[in-house]
N, C-alpha and C positions, 0 to 999 in steps of 0.2 A: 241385426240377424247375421249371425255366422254359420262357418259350417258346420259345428255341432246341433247349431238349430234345423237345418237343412235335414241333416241326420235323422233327427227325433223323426220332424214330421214324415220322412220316406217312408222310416220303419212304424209308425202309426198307421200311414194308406197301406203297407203292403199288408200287416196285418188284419187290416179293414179287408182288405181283399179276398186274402186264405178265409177267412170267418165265413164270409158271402158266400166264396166255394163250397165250402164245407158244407153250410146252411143248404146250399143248393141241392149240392150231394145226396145229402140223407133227407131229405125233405119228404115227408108221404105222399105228396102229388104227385112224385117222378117213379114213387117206387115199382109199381109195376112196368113201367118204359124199361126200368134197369134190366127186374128180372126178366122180362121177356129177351131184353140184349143178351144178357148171362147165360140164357138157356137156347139162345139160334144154333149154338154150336150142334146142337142135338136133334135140328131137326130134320125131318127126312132130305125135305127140298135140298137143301142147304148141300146133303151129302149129293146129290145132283149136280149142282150146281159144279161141286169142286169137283168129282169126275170128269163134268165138259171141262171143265178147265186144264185136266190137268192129260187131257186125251187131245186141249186142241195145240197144249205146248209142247208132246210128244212128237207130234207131227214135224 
């Protein structure tokens, strides 16, 4: 075993890996967790939230 073989097999796991992400990613079981992450920006709280915030950094 050399280091071309070393080689192959890194770039065989990491691409094993990206796939997994990927897989992970766009999976239908996660997809509503996403869109609800995607759309906090827009929610009221949320606009709260960054007001205290940005009222207790003015201080």
């Amino acid at each position: 075993m050399d280091y071309s073989d070393f080689r192959g097999i890194t770039t065989l796991l990491v691409m094993i890996a990206f796939l997994a992400v990927v897989w992970w990613a766009y999976s239908r079981k996660r997809q509503q967790r996403f869109d609800t992450a995607a759309n906090s920006i827009f929610d009221a709280d949320e606009e709260k939230v960054h007001s205290a915030s940005v009222k207790e950094v003015d201080k």
